[in-house]
N, C-alpha and C positions, 0 to 999 in steps of 0.2 A: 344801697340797700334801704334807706332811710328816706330815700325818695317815692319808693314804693312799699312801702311798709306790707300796704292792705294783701299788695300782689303776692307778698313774701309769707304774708299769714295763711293766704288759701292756699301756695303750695305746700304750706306743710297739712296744714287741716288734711290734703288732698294725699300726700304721704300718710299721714296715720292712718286715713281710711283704708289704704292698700296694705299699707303694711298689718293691719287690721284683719284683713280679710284672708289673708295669707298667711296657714299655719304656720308652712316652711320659716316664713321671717319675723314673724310676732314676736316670741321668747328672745332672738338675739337684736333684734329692730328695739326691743323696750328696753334691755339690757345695755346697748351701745347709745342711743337716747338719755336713758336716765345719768350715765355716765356722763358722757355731752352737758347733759343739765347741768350737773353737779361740778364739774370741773370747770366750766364759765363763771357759773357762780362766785369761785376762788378768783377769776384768773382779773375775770371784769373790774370788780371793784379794787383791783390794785394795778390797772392799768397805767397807759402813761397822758387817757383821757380825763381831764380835767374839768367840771364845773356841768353846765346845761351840757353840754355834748355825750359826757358821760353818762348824767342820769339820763338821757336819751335812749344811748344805746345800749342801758341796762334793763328798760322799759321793753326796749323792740325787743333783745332776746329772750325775756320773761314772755312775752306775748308770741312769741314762737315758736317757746317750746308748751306752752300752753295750749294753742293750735294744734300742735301734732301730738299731743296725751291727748288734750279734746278728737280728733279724730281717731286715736286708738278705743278710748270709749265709746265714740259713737257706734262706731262698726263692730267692738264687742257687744254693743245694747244690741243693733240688729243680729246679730248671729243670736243671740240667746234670745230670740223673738222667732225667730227662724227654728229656733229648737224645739221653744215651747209650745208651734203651730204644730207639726210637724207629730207632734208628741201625741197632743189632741185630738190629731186626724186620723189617727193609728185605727182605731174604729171608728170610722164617721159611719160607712155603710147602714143604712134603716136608718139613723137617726135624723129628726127631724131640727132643720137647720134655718134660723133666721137672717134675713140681710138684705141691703135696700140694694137695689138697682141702678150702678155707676156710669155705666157706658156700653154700650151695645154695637159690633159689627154683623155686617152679613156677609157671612161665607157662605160657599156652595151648598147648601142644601140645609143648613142649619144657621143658627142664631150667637152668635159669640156673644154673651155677657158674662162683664165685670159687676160683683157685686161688693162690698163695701159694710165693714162693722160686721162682719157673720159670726155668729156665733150659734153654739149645739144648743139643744135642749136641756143640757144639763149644765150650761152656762159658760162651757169649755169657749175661747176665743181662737176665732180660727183667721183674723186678719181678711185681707182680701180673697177673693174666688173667680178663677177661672169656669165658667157652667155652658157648658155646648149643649141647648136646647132648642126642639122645634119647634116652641111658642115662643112669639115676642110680644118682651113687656115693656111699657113706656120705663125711661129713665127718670127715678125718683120713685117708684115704686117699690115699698114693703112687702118682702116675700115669704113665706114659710113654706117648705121645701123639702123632700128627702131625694138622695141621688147615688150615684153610684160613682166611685174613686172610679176615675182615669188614668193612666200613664202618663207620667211626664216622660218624654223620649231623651236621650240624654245624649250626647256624643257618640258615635258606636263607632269611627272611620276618620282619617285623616282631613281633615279640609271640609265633615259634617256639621248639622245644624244641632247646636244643643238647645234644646227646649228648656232644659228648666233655668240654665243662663238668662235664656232670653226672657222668661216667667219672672226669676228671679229680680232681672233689672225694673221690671215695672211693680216688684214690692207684692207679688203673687209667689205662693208656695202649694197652692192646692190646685185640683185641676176635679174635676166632676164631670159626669155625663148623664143621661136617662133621669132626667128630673123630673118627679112627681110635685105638682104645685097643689097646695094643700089652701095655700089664701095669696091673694095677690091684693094690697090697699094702695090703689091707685092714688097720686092726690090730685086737686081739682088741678092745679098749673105748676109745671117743673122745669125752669129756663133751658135744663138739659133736655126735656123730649122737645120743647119749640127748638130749639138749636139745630137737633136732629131732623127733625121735620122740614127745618128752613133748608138744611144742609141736602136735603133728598130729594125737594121740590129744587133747589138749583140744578141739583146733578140731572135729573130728568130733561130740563131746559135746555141742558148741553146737549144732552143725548137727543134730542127731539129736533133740535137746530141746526145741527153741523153734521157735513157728510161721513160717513165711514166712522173709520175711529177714532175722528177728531173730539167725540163727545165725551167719550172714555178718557180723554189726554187730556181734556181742558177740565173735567172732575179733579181729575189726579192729580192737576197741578196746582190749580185754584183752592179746590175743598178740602185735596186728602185723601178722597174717596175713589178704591183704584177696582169697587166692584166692577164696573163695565169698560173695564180698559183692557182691550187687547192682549193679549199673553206675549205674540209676535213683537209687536210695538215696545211692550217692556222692558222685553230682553233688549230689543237693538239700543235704547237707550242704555240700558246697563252696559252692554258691550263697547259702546260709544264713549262709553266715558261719563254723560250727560243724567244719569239715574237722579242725580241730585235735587234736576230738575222735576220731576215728576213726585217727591215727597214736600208737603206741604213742611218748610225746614224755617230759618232762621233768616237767609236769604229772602221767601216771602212774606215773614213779617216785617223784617224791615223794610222792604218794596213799599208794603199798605199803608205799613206806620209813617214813614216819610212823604210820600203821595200825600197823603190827608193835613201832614202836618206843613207841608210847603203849602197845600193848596189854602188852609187859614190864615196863613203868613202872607200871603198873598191877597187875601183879603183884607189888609192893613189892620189883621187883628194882634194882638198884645201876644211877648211871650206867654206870659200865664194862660190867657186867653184859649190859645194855641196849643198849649201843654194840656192844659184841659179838657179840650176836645180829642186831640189825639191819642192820649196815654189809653181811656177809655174804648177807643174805636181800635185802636192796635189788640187787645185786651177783646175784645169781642170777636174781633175775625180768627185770634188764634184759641178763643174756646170754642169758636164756629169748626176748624178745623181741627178739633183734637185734640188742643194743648199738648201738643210734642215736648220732650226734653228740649231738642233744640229752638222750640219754636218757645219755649220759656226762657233761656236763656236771653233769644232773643227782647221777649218783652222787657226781661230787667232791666238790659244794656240800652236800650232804646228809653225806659221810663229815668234811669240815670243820664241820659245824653241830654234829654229835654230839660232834666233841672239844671244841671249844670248852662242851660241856656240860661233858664229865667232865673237864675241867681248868680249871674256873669263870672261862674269861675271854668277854668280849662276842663276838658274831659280828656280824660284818661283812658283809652280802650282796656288796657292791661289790667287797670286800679276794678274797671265794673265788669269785667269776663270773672273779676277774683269774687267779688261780690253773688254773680250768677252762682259760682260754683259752691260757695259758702253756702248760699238760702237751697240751692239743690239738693249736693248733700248731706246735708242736714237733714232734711225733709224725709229721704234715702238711699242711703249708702250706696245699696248695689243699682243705683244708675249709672255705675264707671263701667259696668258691665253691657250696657247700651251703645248698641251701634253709633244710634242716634247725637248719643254724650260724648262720645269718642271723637266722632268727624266733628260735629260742631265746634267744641270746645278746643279742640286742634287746629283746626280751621282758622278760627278766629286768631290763636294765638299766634300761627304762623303771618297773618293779616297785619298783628300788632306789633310786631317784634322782629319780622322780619321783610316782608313787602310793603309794609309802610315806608320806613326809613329810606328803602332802597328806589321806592317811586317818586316821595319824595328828592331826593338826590338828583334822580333822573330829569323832575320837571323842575328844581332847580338851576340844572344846566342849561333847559331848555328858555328858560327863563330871561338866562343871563344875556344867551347868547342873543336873543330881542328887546336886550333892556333899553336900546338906545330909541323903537320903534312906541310913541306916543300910546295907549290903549293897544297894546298887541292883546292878541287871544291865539291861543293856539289850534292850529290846523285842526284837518279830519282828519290826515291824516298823522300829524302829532301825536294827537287822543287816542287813536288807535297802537300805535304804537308803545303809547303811555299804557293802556291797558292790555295790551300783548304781552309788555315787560312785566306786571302787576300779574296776568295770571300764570306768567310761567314761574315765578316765584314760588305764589301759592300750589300749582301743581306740582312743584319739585318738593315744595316743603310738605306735601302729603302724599308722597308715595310711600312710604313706607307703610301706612295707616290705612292705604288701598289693598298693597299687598299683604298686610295682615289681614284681611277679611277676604277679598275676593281673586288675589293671587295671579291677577294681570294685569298688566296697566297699558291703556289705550293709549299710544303715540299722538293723536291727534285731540287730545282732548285739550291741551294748552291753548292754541286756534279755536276750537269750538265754543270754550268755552269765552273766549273772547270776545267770539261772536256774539253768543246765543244772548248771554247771561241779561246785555243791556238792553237785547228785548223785551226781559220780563217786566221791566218799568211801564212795557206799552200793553201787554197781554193782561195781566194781573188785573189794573184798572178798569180796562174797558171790560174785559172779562164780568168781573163781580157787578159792577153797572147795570151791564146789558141781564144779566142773572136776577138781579135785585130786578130791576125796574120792569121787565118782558121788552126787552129790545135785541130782537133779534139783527136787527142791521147793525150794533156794535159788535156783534161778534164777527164780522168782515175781518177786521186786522186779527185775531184769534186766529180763522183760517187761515190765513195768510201764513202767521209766523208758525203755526205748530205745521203746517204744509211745509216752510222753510228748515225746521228741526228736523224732520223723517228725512229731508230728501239729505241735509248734510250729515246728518248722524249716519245714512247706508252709504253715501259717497266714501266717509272717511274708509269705512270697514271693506270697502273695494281695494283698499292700497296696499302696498308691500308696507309689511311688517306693520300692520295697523293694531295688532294688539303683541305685545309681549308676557311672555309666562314666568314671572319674576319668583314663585312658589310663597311660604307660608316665611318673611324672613326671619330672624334669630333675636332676642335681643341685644346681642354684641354686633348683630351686623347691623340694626336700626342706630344703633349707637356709633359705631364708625361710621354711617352716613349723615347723620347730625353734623359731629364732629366737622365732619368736610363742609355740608352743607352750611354751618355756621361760617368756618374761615371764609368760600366763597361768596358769600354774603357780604361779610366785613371786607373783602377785595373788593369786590364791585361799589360801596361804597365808597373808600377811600379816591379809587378811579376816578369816579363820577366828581368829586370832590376837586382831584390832582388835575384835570380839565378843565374845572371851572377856574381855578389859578389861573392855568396857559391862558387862558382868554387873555388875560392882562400883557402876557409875552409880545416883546415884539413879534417875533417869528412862532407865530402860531402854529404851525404845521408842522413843520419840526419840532416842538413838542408835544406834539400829540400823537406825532410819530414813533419818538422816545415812550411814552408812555404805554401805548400801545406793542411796543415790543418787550415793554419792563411787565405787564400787568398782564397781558392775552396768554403768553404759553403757560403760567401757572393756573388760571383761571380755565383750561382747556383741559390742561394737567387732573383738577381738583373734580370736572364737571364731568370725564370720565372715569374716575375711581367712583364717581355716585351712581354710574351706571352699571360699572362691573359689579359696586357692592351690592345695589339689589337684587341682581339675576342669581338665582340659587340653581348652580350646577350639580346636577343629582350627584351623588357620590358613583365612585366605579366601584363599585366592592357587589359580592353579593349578597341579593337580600330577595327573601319570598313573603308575598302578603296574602293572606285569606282576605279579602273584600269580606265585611258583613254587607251580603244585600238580601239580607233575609231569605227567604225559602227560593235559593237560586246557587249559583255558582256565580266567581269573580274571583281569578287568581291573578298575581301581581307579582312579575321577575325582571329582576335585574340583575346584569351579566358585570363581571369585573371589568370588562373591556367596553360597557355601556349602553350595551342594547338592551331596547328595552322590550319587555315580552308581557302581552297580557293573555291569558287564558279564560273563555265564554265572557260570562259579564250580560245575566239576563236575572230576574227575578218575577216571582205569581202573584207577590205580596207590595210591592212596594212600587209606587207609581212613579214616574218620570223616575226612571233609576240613573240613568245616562247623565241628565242633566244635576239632579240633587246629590248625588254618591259617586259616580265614578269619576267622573270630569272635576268637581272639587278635588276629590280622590285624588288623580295622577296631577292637579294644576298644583294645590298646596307643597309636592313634592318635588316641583320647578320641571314637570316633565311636560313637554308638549307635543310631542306624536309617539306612537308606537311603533316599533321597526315589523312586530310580529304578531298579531292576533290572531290567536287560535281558536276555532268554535270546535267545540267534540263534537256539538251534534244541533239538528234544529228544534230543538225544544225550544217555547219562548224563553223558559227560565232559565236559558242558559245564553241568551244573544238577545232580546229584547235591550237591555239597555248599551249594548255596544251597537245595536242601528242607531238608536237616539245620538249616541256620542259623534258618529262618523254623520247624521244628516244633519248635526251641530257643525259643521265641519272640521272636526277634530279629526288632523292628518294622522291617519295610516297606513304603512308602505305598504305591507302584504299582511292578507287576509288570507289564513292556511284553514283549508278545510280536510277530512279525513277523503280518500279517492269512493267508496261506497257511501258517502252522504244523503242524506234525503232530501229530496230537491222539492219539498213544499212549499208553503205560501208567505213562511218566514226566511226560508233560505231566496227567495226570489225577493222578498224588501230587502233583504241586508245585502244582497247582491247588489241590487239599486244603489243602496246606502254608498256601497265601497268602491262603486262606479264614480259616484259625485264626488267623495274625497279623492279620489286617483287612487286606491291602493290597487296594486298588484294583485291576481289572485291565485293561490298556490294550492294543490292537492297531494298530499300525502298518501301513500302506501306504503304499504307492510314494509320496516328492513330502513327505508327514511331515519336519516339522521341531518338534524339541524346542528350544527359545532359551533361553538364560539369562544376564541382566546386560543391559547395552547399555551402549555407546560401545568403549571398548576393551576392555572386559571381556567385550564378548559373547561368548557359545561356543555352538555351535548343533552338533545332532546329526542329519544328514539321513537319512530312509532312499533310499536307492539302487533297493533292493530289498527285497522280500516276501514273496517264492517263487512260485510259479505250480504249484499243486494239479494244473489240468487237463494239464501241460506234464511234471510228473514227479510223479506222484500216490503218498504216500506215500515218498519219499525226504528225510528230513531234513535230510541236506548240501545237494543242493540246492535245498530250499526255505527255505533260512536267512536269515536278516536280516542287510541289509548297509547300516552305517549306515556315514559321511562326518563324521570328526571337525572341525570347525573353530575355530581361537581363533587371532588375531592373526595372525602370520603363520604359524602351522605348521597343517597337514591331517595326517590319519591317516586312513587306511581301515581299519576294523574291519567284518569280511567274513565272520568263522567259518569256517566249513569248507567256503567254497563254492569248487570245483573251475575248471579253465579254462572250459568252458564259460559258466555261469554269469558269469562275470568277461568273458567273451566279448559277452555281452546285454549287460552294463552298460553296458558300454562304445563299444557302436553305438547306444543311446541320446542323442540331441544332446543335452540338457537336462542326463542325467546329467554328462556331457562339460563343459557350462557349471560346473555343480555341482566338480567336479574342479579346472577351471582355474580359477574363483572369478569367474565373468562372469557370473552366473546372477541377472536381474531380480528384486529382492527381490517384484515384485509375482505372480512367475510363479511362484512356489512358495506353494501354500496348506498351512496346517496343520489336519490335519483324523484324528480318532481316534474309532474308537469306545471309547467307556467305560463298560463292559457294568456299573458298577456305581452311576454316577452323578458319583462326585466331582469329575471333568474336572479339564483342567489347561491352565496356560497356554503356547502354542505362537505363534510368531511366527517372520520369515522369516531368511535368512541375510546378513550385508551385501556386500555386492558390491564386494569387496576382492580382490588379486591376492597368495595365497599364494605363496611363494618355498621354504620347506622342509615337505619329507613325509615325514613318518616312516611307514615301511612295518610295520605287524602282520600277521604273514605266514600268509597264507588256510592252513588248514587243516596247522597245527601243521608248517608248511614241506614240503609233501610233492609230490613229483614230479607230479603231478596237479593241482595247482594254482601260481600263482605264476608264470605265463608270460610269455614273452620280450614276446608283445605288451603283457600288462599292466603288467611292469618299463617298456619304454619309453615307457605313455602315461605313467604316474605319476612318471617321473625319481624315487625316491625318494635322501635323500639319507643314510639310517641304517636299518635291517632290526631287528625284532623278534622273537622266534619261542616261544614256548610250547611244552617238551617234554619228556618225562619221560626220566631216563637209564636205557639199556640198555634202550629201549622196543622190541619186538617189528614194528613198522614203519618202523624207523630212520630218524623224525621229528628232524631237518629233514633232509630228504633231499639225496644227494650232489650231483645234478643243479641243485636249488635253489639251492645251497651256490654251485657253479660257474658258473650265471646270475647271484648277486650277486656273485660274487669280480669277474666278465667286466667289470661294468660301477663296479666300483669300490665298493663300496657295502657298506658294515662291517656285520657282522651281530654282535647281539646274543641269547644264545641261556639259557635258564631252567635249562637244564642245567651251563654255566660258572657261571653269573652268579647262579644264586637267584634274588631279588628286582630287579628294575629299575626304576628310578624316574627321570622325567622329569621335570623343570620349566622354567620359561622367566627366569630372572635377567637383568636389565638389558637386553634385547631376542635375550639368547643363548639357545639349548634347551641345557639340561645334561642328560647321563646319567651316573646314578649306580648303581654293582651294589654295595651296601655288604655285602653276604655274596660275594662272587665267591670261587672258588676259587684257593690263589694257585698 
């Protein structure tokens, strides 16, 4: 402990910030702390440490627990700064608002700046500011300003993007829109708009030089700058594993900063000399780039590696990550809420603490075993090896940190990355070169390597099992993977170690044979409990989810027995739904295909975002549509769509029952209805699929968007009626489907049980046109659902509706309050849970 002291300081600093930030732990974190303090205190000075070692280690724990009250304070000073913004902003609206101009991106159609020091006219301090405007203003410029509050969007869904998290970590709490600028005081010269400027005349040079959408890639990677980069390209990167590469991170400044700083060295210039020159050029490209959290960290650890040269003492990676994260947060707390701070700072520490040691080890061995050869150097193939072992370390020591954000993990990215990574030594340099100076024939090897990145990042996503759906994992289960992942760690070094002995043995080989039967089955042992522990096996129990996808439908079931079922999945209001909401949606939940997706009907807002999901290629077995469907120009793309992924495709009629489990885990899905072509030909609300939820004692009607009428037929149906009340002869309903593709599926009847509560999902996004008084009172529901997007243009769930279940007592739960809803059944009770509601 004594040897790392500094190390020892920022993880507590780094504990008080969390524990800070986190009501749940504050009151008993400062209560078992302060205790901690105080019984040290006693215990220390009457230890059985004696003399310098003693006051040593009375020193470090004084300075420890100092550390972690310092970071309890800090993160209380931010939240009551957070409070007191927050407080301020309550009427910002009309008022007229001061603040310089920090930094500026360009999104699609508008201007993102950051402004800096804003403050009201009434002198109110409002900290920094998010302002989505369609003027742009040089950075450095003084603004006076009135605007209009924006939303900050906040979690509404499992595996969703929270906005104001993300706001939060870069030290923003307001957000504004429709800015009236009242004065803009330009100044003559502001290193931030040259910066920007230089940053937009290289981007252009890419783009103007290189074919396709190598100019967009070599932006992205070089500058930061991902305006003209491909969407396609992003994702496969993403999917590949390789994303890392394409955000200007920590990895490309120390590329630049190293490059610059061997190439002075290399000029038989002086440490200092060299420190001199480098610290500043490192420092340049990464506020050329944005100054990232990681891309700061990076400069610390880099401007501490170079002194530690020119003042000939060791460096310490662990002692200057603790430093990085000291001056961080400090600066501001809620960067632990950054993606950016999370990978990096993880990264790195898995680098220092655990793939150092063990690389080391490795090219020790390798070492030994050519000690007798005069100036050996090791192979290509060595080196490669050496660095295959080196990132499969760091890949293994950040899965869990994957699958907390993005909830798969690419098989192929330990290889990839082994590949790719010692390219950017070659791209990075010539890149910014040829950028700076107008030389376009340096960007030859650019093309070359980012042509080399596409074609291996799509190879990879060609192979079996090339990405895995590990879900959102726990923190007890990143914890038992630590756990393991430490012990095999510590195995593989001792190994590596217990080998370099054997050298000395006579009989070499037999013992290396011993040791490899002493050390490989635990080591195989350990490396698949790291794989079981990540993969989050959805639970078999049941469980029903409302999707908020705003002014759409998106229902989510799961069967005891495991199947898994999604109902429409489309929305009017919310773009890329598929990819932003659903697919997080089902991935954070460890689920990777769906056995059974149902569309009621072709509205887009009810199947728009399950095309997106399926031409993602997210596997679908069978795609069930109602037998009187409307075959328009969205049932013909999702048709496409479920062609490409292979699902099956199934048609429903009247009397259809889907069964799954039996005894008390059956749940059966009846259809009701089918629509009737010849009755409203071409209307797709009413010719929508209206299936009859059933499991144990609770029913659910899931009906779509069919109107009173419709809800009228069903209902003077006896049969259906039996179906309702739960009286319906399991022999008098047949299951019967066409299966236009062959695979068929198993169908059996419903049991003849008298359900007691119904939960109501309410016909047609709650709208005055459906949901009628005769319907309420055949169905006694005993809780109301509703699907609807806010400030929707229909004013879904309508007043009327509203007032029909207030009348008969009957709580409504609504997508718009509540986000996400989820239903379950615990001990024979139905719970509802809104775990994003608004408070």
């Amino acid at each position: 402990m004594e040897k790392r002291a500094l190390f020892d300081t920022g993880l507590l600093f780094l504990l008080g910030i969390l524990t800070g930030l986190l009501p749940s732990l504050r009151d008993r974190a400062l209560f078992v702390g302060t205790a901690a303090f105080l019984l040290a205190a006693v215990i220390l000075p009457a230890s059985k440490y004696k003399g310098k070692r003693k006051r040593r280690l009375c020193l470090l724990f004084f300075i420890l627990a100092f550390a972690f009250f310092a970071g309890l304070l800090r993160s209380g000073l931010c939240l009551e700064e957070e409070r007191q913004v927050l407080c301020n902003a309550e009427e910002i609206s009309g008022l007229r608002i001061r603040g310089k101009v920090e930094k500026k991106t360009k999104k699609t159609g508008y201007m993102e700046l950051i402004l800096k020091d804003c403050v009201t006219e009434k002198g109110d301090r409002l900290g920094h500011i998010s302002l989505s405007s369609d003027r742009e203003l040089p950075i450095g410029a003084q603004v006076i300003f009135s605007a209009d509050q924006a939303e900050i969007r906040q979690q509404r869904n499992d595996g969703g993007f929270d906005e104001k998290t993300y706001l939060r970590s870069k030290g923003i709490f307001i957000k504004l829109k429709n800015p009236d600028f009242e004065e803009a005081a330009v100044p003559a010269f502001s290193p931030g708009e040259w910066l920007y400027r230089l940053r937009s005349r290289l981007s252009s040079f890419y783009l103007a030089n290189l074919p396709g959408e190598e100019g967009g890639v070599l932006s992205a990677m070089a500058l930061g700058d991902r305006a003209g980069m491909d969407t396609e390209v992003k994702d496969l990167f993403s999917t590949a594993g390789i994303a890392h590469l394409l955000a200007v991170s920590g990895l490309h400044i120390s590329l630049v900063a190293m490059s610059l700083y061997k190439l002075l060295r290399k000029c038989r210039l002086s440490f200092a000399i060299s420190f001199a020159g480098a610290v500043p050029g490192a420092l340049f490209y990464a506020l050329l780039t944005g100054f990232s959290v990681s891309g700061e960290r990076a400069l610390i650890m880099f401007t501490i590696y170079l002194f530690s040269q020119v003042a000939g003492e060791a460096y310490d990676m662990l002692t200057s990550l603790s430093v990085a994260l000291l001056i961080i947060l400090l600066k501001n707390p809620y960067a632990v809420y950054d993606t950016g701070f999370i990978f990096s700072f993880g990264a790195v520490f898995v680098v220092a603490a655990f793939a150092g040691p063990v690389t080391n080890a490795y090219d020790q061995l390798l070492r030994y075993r050519h000690r007798t050869i005069h100036g050996w150097e090791p192979s290509a193939l060595e080196r490669f090896s050496s660095a295959l072992f080196s990132s499969a370390v760091v890949c293994f020591g950040t899965i869990p940190l994957v699958a907390s954000f993005y909830y798969i993990i690419p098989t192929c990215q330990i290889l990839l990355n082994a590949l790719l990574i010692p390219l950017m030594s070659i791209l990075l340099p010539t890149a910014l070169l040829a950028g700076i100076f107008s030389l376009p024939l340096l960007l030859f090897p650019a093309h070359i390597i980012i042509y080399l990145y596409e074609w291996t990042a799509a190879l990879s996503l060609k192979l079996p099992l090339a990405r895995i759906v590990t879900g959102k994992p726990s923190l007890l289960r990143m914890a038992l993977y630590y756990s393991c992942y430490y012990i095999l760690i510590r195995l593989l070094i001792k190994f590596f170690q217990r080998l370099i002995a054997a050298e000395n043995l006579a009989d070499t080989r037999t013992a290396v044979r011993k040791l490899r039967r002493r050390y490989l089955p635990l080591a195989l042992v350990l490396a698949a409990l790291l794989l079981f522990d990540i993969r989050k096996i959805p639970a078999r129990q049941f469980s029903f989810t409302m999707v908020d996808v705003g002014q759409g439908d998106g229902l989510y079931l799961s069967t005891p027995s495991g199947t898994q079922i999604f109902i429409d999945g489309g929305s009017s209001d919310e773009k890329n739904l598929g990819k932003y909401t659903i697919l997080p949606f089902l991935r954070s939940r460890g689920i990777d295909s769906i056995d059974y997706w149902f569309i009621s009907h072709t509205d887009a807002d009810h199947l728009n975002g399950a095309c997106e999901a399926m031409e993602d290629g997210f596997r679908v077995k069978h795609l069930v549509f109602a037998e009187g469907v409307v075959k328009n120009e969205n049932f013909e793309k999702l048709f496409r769509a479920a062609q490409g992924c292979g699902a099956g495709i199934l048609y429903m009629k009247q009397g259809d029952v889907l069964a799954d489990g039996k005894g008390k885990s059956l749940l059966s899905l009846t259809c009701l209805y089918a629509g009737d072509q010849e009755l409203y030909p071409d209307d797709t609300n009413a010719n929508c699929l209206a299936l009859w939820l059933k499991y144990q004692d609770l029913s659910m009607p899931l009906w779509g968007d069919l109107g009173e009428e419709q809800e009228g037929l069903i209902l003077e149906e006896a049969w259906a009626q039996k179906v309702i009340d739960g009286e319906m002869d399991t022999q008098a309903v047949k299951a019967s489907a066409s299966d236009t593709t062959g695979t068929g599926r198993q169908a059996s009847s419903i049991p003849s049980a008298q359900g007691h509560i119904v939960c109501l999902k309410c016909n047609h996004h709650g709208s005055k046109g459906s949901n009628s008084e005769e319907f309420l009172d055949a169905l006694h529901p005993s809780l109301a659902l509703a699907s609807a997007g806010k400030g929707n243009s229909y004013g879904h769930p309508n007043k009327e509706t509203k007032e029909r279940l207030s009348e008969r007592d009957i709580p409504l739960y609504c997508t718009i309050e509540c986000g996400e809803i989820d239903l379950t059944i615990e001990k024979g009770a139905l719970q509802v849970r809104c775990p994003y509601r608004k408070n």
